[in-house]
C-alpha positions in Angstrom: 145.3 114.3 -30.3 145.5 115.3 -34.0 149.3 116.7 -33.1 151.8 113.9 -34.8 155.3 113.5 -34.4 155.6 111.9 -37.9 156.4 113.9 -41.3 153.7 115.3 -43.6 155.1 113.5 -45.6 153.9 110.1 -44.2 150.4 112.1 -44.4 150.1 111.2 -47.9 149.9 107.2 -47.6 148.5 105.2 -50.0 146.9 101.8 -49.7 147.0 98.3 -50.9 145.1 94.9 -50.1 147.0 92.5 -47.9 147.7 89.5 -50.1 146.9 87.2 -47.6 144.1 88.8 -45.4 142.5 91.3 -47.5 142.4 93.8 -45.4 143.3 97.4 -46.3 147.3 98.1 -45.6 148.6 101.8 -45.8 152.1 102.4 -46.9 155.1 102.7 -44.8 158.8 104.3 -45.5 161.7 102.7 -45.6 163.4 103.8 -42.7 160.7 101.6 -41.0 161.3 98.9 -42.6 165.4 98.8 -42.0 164.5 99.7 -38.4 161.3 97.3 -38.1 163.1 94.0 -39.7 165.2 92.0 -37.7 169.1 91.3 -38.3 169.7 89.4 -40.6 166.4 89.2 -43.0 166.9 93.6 -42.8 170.0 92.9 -45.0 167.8 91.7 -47.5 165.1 94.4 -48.4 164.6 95.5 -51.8 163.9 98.9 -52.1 160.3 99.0 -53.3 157.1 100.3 -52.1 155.9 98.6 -48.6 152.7 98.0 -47.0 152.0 97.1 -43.6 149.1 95.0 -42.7 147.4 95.9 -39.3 146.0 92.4 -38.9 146.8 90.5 -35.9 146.1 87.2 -36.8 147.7 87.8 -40.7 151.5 86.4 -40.9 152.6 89.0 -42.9 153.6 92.1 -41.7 155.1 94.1 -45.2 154.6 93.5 -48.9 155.8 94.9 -51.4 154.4 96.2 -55.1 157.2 93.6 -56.8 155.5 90.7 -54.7 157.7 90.1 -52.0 156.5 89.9 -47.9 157.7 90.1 -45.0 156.3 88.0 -41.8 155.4 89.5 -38.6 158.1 87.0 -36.9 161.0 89.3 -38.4 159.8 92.0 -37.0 161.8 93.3 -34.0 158.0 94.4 -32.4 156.8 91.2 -33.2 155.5 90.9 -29.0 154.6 94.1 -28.9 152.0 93.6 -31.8 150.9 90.1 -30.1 150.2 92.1 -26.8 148.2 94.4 -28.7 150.6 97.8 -28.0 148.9 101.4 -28.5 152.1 102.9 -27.9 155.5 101.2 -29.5 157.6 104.6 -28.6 156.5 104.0 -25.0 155.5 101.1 -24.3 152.1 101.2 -23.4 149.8 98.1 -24.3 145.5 98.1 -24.8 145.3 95.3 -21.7 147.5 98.2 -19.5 145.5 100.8 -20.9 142.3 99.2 -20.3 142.6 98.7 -16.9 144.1 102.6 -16.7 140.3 103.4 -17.8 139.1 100.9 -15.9 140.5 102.4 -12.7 139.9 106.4 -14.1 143.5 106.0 -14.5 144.0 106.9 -17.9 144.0 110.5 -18.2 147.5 110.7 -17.3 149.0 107.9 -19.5 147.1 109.7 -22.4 148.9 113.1 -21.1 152.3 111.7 -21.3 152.4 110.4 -24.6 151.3 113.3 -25.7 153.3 115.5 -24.1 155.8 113.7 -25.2 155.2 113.7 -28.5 154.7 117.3 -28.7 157.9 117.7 -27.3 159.5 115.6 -30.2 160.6 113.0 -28.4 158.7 110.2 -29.7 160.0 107.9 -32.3 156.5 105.8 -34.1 158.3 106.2 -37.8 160.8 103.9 -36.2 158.8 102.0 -33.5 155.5 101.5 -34.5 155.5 98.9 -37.4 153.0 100.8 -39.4 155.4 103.9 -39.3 152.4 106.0 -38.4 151.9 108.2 -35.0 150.6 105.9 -31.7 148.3 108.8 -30.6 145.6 108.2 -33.1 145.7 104.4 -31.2 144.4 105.8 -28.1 141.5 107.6 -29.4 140.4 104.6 -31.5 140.9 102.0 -28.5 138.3 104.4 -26.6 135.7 104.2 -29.0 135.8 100.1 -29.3 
């Protein structure tokens, strides 16, 4: 599952500490951003470095290195974070994916996405909030 539809270029993320939460936040493009960031708050992004905070429970979603934030309610996968999602680009969420394993089920759902993804025909710079590849979700949602 290490074969990623994003750039090598997102390989090279840095971090920063949520303001809010603390918690460690990896940096995310801009094209995420203008596609994350509902109509009309997207109008109003500075360009500037971004971080996304993986917290659930934080409000923020993006911050910036000038200060500014971003709240998870702009965001246009604002449910899709609330319903825990492993997969934005197909949308496939932990309680679905659960019950795949559950049911030995899951296999399959696994196969797809990445099958999918190898073919190039994913889209997680766009559709996953932290601009980074879903398949890495999967493998970490097993070993919880």
């Amino acid at each position: 599952m290490s074969d990623c539809c994003c750039p090598t270029k997102s390989s090279a993320k840095t971090q920063q500490i949520c303001p809010e939460c603390g918690s460690a936040c990896k940096s995310v493009g801009m094209p995420t951003l203008y596609h994350q960031v509902r109509f009309p708050e997207n109008q109003s992004i500075v360009i500037d470095s971004y971080y996304f905070c993986p917290t659930k429970t934080c409000s923020i979603a993006y911050f910036a290195n000038a200060g500014g934030t971003i709240p998870k309610q702009h965001l246009r996968s604002y449910q899709a974070i609330q319903n825990d999602a492993l997969c934005y680009c197909f949308d496939i969420d932990s309680e679905q994916y659960l019950l795949a394993l559950k049911d030995r089920r899951a296999e399959p759902i696994k196969g797809f996405v990445m099958q999918r993804t190898k073919a190039g025909e994913c889209a997680c710079e766009i559709r996953n909030p932290s601009g980074q590849c879903c398949l890495a979700n999967f493998k970490r949602f097993e070993n919880e």
